[in-house]
C-alpha positions as CSV (number, residue, x, y, z in Angstrom):
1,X,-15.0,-9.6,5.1
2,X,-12.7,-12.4,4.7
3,X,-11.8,-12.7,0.7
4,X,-12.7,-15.3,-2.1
5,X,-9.9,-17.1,-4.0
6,X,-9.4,-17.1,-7.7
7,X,-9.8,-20.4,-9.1
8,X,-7.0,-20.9,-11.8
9,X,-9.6,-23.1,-12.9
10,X,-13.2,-22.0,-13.0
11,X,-12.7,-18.5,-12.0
12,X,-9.1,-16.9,-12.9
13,X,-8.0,-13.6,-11.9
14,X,-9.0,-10.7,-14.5
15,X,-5.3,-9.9,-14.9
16,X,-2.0,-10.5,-12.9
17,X,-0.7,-7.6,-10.3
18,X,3.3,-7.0,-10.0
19,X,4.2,-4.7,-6.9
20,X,7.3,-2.5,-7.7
21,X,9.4,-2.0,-4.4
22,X,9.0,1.3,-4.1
23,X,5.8,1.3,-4.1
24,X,5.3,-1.5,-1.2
25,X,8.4,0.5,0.8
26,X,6.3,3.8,0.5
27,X,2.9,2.4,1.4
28,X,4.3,0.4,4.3
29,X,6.2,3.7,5.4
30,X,3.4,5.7,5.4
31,X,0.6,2.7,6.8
32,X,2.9,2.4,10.3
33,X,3.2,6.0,11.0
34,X,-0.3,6.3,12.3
35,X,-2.5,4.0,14.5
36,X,-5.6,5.8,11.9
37,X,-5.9,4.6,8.8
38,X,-3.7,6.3,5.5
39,X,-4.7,6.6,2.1
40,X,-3.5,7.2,-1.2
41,X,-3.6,6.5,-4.7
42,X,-1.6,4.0,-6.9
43,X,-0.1,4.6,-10.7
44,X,1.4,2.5,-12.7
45,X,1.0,0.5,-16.4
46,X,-1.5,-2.3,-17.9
47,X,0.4,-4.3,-20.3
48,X,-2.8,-5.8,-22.7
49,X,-0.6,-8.1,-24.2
50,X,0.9,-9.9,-20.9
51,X,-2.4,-9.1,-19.0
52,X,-0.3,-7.5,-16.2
53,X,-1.0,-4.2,-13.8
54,X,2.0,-3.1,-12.7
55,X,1.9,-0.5,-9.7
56,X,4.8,1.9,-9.8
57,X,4.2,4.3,-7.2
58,X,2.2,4.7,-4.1
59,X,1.3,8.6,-3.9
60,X,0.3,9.2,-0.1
61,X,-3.2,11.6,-0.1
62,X,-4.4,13.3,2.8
63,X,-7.9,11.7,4.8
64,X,-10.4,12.6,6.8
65,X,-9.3,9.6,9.0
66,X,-11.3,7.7,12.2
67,X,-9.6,4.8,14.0
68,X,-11.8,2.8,11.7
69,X,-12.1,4.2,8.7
70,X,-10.9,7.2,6.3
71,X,-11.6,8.7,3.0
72,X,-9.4,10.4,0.3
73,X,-9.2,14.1,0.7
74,X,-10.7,15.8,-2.8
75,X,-7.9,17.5,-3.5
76,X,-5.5,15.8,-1.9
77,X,-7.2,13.2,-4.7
78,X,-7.0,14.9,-8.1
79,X,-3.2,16.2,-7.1
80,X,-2.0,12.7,-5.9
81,X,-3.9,11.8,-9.5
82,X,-1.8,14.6,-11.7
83,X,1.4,13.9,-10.0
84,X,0.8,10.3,-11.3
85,X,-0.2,11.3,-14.8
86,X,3.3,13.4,-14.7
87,X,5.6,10.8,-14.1
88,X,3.7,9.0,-16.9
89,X,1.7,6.3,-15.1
90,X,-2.0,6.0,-15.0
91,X,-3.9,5.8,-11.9
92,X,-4.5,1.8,-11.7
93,X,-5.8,1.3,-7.6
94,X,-5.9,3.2,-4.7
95,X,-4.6,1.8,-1.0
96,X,-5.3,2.7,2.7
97,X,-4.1,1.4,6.0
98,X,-5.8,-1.3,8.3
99,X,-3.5,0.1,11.2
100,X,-4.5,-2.8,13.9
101,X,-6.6,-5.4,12.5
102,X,-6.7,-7.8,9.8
103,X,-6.2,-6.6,5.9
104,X,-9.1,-7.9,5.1
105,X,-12.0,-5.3,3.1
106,X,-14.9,-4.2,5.6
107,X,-18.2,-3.5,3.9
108,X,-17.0,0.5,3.1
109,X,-14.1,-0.8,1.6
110,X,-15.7,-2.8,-0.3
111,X,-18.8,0.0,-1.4
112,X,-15.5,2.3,-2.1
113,X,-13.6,0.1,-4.6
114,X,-17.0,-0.9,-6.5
115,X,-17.3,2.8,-7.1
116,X,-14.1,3.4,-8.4
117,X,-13.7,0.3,-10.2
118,X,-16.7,1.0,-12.0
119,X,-15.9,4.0,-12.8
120,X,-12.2,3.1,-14.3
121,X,-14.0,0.3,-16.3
122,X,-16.1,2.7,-18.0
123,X,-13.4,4.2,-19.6
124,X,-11.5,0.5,-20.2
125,X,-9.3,0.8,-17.4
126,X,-8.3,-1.5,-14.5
127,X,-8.3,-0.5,-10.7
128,X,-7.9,-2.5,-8.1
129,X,-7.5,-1.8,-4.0
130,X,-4.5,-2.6,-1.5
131,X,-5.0,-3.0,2.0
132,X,-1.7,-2.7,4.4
133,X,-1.6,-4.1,8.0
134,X,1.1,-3.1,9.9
135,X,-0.1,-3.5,13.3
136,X,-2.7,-6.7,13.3
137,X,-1.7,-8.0,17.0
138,X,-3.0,-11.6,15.4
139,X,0.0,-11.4,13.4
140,X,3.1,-12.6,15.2
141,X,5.6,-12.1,12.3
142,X,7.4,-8.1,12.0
143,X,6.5,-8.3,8.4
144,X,3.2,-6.3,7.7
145,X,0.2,-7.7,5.9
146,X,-0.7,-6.8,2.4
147,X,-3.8,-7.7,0.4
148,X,-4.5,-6.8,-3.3
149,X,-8.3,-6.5,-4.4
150,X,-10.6,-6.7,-6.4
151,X,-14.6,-6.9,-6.2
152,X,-17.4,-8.8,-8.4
153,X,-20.8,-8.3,-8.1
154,X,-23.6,-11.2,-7.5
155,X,-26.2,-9.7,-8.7
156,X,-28.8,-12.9,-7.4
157,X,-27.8,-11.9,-3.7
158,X,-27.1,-8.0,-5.0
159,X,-23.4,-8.1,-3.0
160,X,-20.1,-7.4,-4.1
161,X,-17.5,-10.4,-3.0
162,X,-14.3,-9.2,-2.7
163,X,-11.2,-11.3,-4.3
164,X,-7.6,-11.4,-3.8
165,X,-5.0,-11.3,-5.6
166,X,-1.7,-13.2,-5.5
167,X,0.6,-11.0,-6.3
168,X,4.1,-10.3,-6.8
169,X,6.7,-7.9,-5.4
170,X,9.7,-6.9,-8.2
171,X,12.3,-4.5,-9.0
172,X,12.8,-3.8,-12.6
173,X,16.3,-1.8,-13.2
174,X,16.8,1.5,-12.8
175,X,13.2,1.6,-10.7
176,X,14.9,1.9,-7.3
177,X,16.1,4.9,-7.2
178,X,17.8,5.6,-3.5
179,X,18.3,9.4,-3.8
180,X,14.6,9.4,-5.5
181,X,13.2,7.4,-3.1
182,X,14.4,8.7,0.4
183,X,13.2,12.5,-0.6
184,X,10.3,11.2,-1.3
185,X,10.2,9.7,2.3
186,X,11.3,12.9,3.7
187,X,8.5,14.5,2.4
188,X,6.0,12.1,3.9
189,X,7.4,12.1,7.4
190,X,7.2,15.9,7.2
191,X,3.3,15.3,6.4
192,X,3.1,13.4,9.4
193,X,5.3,15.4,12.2
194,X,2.8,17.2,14.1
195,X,-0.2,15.1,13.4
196,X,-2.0,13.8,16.2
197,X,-2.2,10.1,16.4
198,X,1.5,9.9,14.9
199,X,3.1,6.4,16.2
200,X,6.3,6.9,18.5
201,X,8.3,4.6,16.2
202,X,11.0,4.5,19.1
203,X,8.6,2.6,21.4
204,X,7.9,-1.4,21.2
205,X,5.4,-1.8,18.6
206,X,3.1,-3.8,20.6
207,X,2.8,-4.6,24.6
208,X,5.4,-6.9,24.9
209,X,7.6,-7.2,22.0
210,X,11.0,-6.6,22.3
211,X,11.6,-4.9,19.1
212,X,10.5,-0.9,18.2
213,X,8.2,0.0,15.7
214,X,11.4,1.4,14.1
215,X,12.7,-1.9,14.0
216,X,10.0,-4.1,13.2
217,X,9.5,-1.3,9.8
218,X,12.9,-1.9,8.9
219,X,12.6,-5.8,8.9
220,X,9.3,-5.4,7.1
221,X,11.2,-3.2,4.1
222,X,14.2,-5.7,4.0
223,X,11.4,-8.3,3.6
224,X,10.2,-6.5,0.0
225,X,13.9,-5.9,-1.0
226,X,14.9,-9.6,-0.4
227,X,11.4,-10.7,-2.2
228,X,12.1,-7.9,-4.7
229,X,16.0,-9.5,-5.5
230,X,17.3,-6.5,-4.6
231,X,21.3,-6.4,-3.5
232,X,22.2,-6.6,-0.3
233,X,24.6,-3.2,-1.0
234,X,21.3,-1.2,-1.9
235,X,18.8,-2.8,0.9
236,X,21.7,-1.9,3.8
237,X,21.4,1.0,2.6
238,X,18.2,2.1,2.2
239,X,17.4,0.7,5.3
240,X,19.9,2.9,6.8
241,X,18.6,6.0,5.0
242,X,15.4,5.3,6.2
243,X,16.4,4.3,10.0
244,X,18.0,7.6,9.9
245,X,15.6,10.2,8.5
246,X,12.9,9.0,10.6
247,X,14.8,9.3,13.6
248,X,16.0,12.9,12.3
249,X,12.1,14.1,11.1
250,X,10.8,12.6,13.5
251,X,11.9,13.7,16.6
């Protein structure tokens, strides 16, 4: 389901949403490993006074994954949710993967993130939902597709509408950490090595294109470094970190 627009206006976002780097290198990692759909869990701060949700870190979570659709893992859940609480975050939105078609909420999606939102609000907190397409053949550009939710219900048609939000991708000092960062990689790639429907990042990452999956990941993590105003010393080499630990864990 295609999603509504805030109005500035009429009808203005609840509160603003900030990416941190990290977090849109680790979910874009982990959402073009698989042609399935990934999950996961997202921490980060609510600043009242600025009305801002800032999401830190993106902890992957293991699914019980379709081509179409997956669900968190229970515990996979509540330990993705105390390593969150460790680092000092709280658990603000969860995200999964649209591997092949547009980021745009389906109906589950949609049923899931009413749930959970509901449930945050109860106890005054915000949560919203990401969607990440890495794949979508409709788009032609390397850069995957990211959508930031949010759902309101009509309660004259009883639906929940999805909206999106414009958000913002940012690096704030001392939050990219390189050595941090890349071991946390590591450890995802590891999660992935024998599984199944694990993308052969080596091949072209869609009939025809003359650039590898490998490749087309790399220009979509320079993309939130160069959005992020990040410096060209750190993105070279990040990128080559990365390029070289999935070609090592990997294979």
């Amino acid at each position: 389901m295609s999603c509504s627009e805030f109005d500035g206006d009429k009808f203005k976002a609840p509160y603003d949403v900030i990416l941190e780097s990290t977090a849109a290198i680790v979910m874009d990692v982990h959402s073009h490993l698989c042609k399935t759909e990934v999950i996961g869990l997202l921490g980060g701060v609510y600043n009242s006074t600025r009305n801002i949700v800032t999401v830190v870190r993106a902890e992957p979570c293991s699914s019980t994954s379709t081509s179409l659709h997956c669900d968190m893992d229970p515990v996979s859940q509540t330990e993705a949710g105390e390593t969150i609480k460790h680092c000092g975050l709280q658990v603000v939105g969860w995200y999964h993967s649209h591997p092949t078609f547009v980021p745009n909420p389906s109906q589950q999606d949609i049923d899931s993130q009413r749930i959970f939102q509901n449930w945050f609000s109860s106890g005054g907190d915000n949560f919203l939902g990401v969607i990440v397409s890495p794949y979508n053949p409709l788009n032609s550009s390397p850069i995957s597709q990211i959508t930031c939710f949010t759902t309101y219900r009509d309660d004259s048609k009883a639906i929940s509408i999805p909206f999106k939000f414009n958000y913002r991708v940012q690096t704030t000092p001392n939050s990219l950490e390189l050595s941090t960062l890349v071991t946390r990689l590591k450890k995802l790639l590891l999660m992935y090595r024998s599984y199944e429907h694990l993308v052969n990042l080596l091949d072209s990452y869609r009939a025809g294109a003359d650039i590898s999956a490998l490749e087309k990941l790399l220009l979509s993590l320079e993309d939130h470094l160069i959005t992020a105003d990040v410096g060209k010393v750190d993105t070279r080499l990040l990128l080559e970190d990365v390029k070289f630990i999935i070609s090592t864990h990997l294979n």
